[in-house]
C-alpha positions in Angstrom: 94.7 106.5 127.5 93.5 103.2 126.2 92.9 100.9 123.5 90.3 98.4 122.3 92.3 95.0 120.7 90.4 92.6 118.7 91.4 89.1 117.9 93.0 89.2 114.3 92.7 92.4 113.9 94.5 94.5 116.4 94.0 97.9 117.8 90.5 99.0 116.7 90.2 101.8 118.8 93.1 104.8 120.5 91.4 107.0 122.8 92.6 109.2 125.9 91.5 112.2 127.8 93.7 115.6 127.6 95.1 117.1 130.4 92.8 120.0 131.9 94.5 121.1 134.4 96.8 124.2 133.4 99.6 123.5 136.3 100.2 120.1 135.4 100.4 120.8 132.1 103.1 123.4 131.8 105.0 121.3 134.4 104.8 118.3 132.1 105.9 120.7 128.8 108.6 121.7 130.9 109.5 118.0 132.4 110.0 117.0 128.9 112.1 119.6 127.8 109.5 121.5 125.5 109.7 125.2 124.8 106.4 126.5 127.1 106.4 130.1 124.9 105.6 127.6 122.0 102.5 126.3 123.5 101.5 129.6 124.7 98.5 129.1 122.2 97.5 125.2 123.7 98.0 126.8 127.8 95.8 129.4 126.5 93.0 127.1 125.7 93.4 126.1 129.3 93.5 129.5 131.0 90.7 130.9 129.7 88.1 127.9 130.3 87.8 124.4 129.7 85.9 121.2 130.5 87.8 117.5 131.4 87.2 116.2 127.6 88.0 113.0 125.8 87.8 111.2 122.6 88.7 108.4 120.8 89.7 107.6 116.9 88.0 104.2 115.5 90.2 102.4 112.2 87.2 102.3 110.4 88.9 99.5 107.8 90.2 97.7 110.8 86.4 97.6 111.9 85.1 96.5 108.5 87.9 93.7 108.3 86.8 92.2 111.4 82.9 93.0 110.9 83.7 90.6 107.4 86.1 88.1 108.3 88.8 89.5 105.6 91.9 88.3 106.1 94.0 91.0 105.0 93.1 94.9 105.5 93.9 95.6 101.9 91.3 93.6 100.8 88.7 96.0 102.3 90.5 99.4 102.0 87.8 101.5 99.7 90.6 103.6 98.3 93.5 102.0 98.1 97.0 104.2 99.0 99.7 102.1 96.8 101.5 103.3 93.7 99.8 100.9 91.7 96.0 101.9 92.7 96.9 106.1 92.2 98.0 108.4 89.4 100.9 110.5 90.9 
């Protein structure tokens, strides 16, 4: 896993790469106490053919607040998420 940090802002970017390998995954589902027959559906995915694969999520408002110099994120939020801002 890893994370891009910027100055004032914080994490910018979360990315990791899944597990591909079937073994060590139903040994980790089972390390942590999961229920495997749960996941039959996500080990399946893994049986039947897959590729080492990544990917990463950006905080697109996080970006534009550093790209602008804002001081505070709700300042460059496009829709804003508070009570005030949204009919219920």
């Amino acid at each position: 896993a890893m994370d891009v940090l910027l100055p004032t802002v914080g994490e910018i970017i979360g990315g990791s790469q899944r597990e591909e390998r079937l073994d060590v995954l139903e040994a980790r589902i089972r390390d942590i106490g999961m229920t495997p027959e749960d996941y039959w559906w996500y080990c399946d995915l893994r049986r039947f053919g897959t590729v080492p694969h990544a990917g990463f999520g950006l905080g697109f408002e996080r970006m534009v607040r550093f790209c602008t110099g804002m001081g505070n994120i709700r300042d460059v939020i496009p829709f804003p998420r508070t009570p005030q801002s949204a009919e219920f």
